[in-house]
N, C-alpha and C positions, 0 to 999 in steps of 0.2 A: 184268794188263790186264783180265783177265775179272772179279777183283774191282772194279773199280772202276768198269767199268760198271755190273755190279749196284748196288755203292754210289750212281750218279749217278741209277740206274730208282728207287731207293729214295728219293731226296730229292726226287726232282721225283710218286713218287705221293704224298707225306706231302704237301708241295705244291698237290696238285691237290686234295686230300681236304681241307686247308686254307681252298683258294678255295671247294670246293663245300659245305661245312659251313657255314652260317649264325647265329651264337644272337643274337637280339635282345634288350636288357636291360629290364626294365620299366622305363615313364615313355617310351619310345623309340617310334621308326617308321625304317625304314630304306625308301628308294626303291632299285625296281631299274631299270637301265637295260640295255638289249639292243644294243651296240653304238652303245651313246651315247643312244638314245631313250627314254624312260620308257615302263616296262611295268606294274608293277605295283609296291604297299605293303606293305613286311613288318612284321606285326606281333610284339610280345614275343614272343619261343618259340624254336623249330628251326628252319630251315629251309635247303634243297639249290636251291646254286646249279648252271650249267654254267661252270664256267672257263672265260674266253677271249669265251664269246656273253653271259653275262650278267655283271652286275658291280653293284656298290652302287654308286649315287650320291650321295645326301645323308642324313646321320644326323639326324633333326630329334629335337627336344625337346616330348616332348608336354604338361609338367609347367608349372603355372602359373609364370611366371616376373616379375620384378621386373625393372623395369630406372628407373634413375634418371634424372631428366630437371636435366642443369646448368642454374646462374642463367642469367639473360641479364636484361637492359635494358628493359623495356617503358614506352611513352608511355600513358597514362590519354589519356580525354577533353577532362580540362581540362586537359592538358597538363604535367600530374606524371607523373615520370621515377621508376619503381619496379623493384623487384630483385626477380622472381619463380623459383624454383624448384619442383619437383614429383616425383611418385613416379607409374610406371604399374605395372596389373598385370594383364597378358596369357595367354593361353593360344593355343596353335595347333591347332587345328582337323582343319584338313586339308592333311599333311604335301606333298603333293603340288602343291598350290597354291604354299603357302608355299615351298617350294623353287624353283619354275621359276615364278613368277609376280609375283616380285619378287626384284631383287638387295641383297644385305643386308639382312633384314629388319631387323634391329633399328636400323641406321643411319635407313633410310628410316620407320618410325615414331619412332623419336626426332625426326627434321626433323618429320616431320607434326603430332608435338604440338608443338613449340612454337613453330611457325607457327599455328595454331594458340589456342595460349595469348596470342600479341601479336592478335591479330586479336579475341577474347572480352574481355578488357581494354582493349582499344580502344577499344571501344565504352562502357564508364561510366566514370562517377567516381571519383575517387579513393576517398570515403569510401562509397559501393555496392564497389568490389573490398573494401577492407577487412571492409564488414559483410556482402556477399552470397558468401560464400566456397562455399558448399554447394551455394547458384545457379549458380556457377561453373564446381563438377566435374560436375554434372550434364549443364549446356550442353556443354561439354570431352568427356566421354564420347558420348555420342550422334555428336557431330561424329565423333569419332576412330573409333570403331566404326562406323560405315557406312561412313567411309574404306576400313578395314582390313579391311572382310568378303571383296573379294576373294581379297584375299593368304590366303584359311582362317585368318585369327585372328579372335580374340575377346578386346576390349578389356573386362575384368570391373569397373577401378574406375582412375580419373583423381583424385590427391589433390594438390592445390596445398598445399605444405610450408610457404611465408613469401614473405611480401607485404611487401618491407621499403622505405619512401621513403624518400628522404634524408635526411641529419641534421638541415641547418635545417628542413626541412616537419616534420619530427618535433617538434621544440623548437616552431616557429607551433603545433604539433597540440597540446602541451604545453599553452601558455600560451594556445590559445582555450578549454583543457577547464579551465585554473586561473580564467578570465574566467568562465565560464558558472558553474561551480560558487562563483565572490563572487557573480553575478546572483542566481541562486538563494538564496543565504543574506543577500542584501541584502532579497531579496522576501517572506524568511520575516520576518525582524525587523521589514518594517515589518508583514507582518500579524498578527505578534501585537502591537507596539503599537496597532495598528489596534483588533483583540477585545479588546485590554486595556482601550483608552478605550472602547470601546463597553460592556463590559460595567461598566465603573463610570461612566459614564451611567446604563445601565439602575440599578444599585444605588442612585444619587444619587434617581435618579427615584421609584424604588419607597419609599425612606426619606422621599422629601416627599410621598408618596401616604399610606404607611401612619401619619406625622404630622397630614396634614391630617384621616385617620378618626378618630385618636385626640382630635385639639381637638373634631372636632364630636362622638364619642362624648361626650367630657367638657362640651360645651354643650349637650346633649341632657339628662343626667342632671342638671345643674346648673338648668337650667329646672326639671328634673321637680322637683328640690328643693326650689324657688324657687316651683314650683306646689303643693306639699305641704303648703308653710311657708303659703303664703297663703291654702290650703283650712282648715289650722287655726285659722290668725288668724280667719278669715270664720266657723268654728264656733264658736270661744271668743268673737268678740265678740256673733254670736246668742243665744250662752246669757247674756252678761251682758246684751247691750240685752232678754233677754225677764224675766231676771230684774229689772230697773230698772223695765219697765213694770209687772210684779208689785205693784210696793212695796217691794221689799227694797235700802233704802240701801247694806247691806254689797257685794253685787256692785259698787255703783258705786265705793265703795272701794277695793274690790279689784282693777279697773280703771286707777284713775287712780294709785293706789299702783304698780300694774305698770310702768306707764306712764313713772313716776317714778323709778322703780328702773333701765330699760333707761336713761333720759336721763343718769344720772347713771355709769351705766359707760361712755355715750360721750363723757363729757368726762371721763372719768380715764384714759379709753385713749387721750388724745392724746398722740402725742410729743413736743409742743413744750407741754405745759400743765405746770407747775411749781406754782401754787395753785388750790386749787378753793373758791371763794367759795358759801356757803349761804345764800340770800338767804329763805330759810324756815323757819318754827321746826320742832325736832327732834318737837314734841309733835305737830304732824299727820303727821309720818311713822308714828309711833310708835302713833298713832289708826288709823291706815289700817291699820296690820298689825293694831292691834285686830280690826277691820273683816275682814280676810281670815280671820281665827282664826275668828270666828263664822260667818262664811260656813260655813268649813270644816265646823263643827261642827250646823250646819242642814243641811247636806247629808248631813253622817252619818246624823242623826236619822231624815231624807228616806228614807235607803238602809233603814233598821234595820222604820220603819214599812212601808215594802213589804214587807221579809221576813216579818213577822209578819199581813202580810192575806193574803199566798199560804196556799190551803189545804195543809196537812199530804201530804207522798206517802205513797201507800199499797205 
């Protein structure tokens, strides 16, 4: 009998040494209560309780935590029905809050965001939720973390997963982006044949510019030609009319011989002339070339006595 009380003194001190030994684990917080009341927060380490007056109350988790946020249904503004899902990532603060200052924490911020999330989607468009996603979590966070500052948490980041509409809005979404992308490619083709005609206009243009310099270059020079030809005429016929008032028959010869000779290549360089009738004897042609020989040779004579009156160079 007497062993076995000892044996019962023995289990009930291991027992008591049990309750009053403490170890809290890192990442933890442990609340204590004194007969049900909250007294104080144990942190990682040791710590001695009293069996029986003090007792742990809630183990909290001080370590950033994920908690997923299910689909659900949400209405858009213009009254597209979308399937939104989300991720949150929280941290608790201050264990003590968190414990007695709301029941179920995680349930009761899961309802908060995605009340939340239909309430932020609500309010735009279908294609702002799709393009403003980043606007989203932004809005989303702020909300939800001022919510949740009482409870001692701290909402660190709100990430909307997929923003899925329905199948046919999806196919409509399809087949406006397959429309807009022919618009576009209907708007290209015609401006390039747009720049294509224009720029062979401009080409057309420029080829009957730089044809119309080249006629009048070529009737510019053909004057000057025409002006050349007629300044020599105008000298070669000075030197013969001065030579004819001279005395010198042979110039006139040589003149009308000229004279004679072009007339007669422009009636043999016609195309439709087949005979060419000589209504003159060969022997005044034949005199006139006389005529031009002697000239010729007077004017040698001319050139040779100038050379011999110029004085000698020294």
């Amino acid at each position: 009998m007497g062993q076995f009380l000892a044996l019962v003194i023995v289990v009930l001190v291991v027992v008591t040494l049990l309750k009053m030994v403490r170890i809290v684990p890192q990442g933890f917080e442990w609340t204590v209560e004194t007969f049900g009341k909250y007294t104080r927060t144990l942190t990682p380490g040791l710590h001695l309780l009293i069996p029986i007056y003090q007792s742990v109350g809630r183990k909290m988790n001080m370590m950033e935590q994920v908690l997923d946020v299910p689909s659900q249904d949400v209405i858009t503004k213009d009254n597209a029905v979308v399937r939104v899902d989300g991720v949150v990532f929280y941290q608790v603060l201050d264990a003590a809050k968190a414990a007695y200052e709301v029941a179920q924490l995680e349930q009761a911020s899961l309802a908060l965001i995605m009340t939340n999330i239909r309430t932020v989607l609500g309010s735009l468009d279908l294609d702002e939720s799709l393009s403003q996603r980043d606007a989203i979590n932004a809005k989303l966070l702020r909300v939800v973390d001022e919510a949740t500052h009482p409870w001692g948490v701290k909402v660190n980041r709100i990430e909307i997963k997929d923003i899925a509409p329905p199948r046919d809005l999806v196919d409509a979404m399809a087949r406006q982006m397959k429309a807009e992308r022919e618009k576009r490619a209907n708007i290209l083709d015609a401006e390039g044949l747009r720049q294509a005609a224009i720029l062979k206009a401009e080409g057309a243009k420029q080829s009957v510019i730089l044809a119309a310099e080249g006629e009048k270059e070529a009737a510019f020079r053909a004057a000057e030609a025409r002006e050349r030809t007629a300044e020599a005429e105008a000298k070669a016929t000075t030197m013969v009319s001065s030579a004819i008032a001279s005395g010198n028959v042979n110039a006139l010869n040589y003149f009308v011989a000229n004279n004679y000779v072009d007339a007669l290549k422009a009636m043999a360089a016609s195309p439709n002339q087949k005979m060419l009738l000589l209504p003159i004897e060969a022997t005044g042609v034949i005199g006139a070339m006389a005529g031009i020989a002697e000239l010729a040779k007077e004017s040698l004579g001319q050139q040779q006595a100038a050379a011999r009156a110029m004085p000698p160079s020294r």
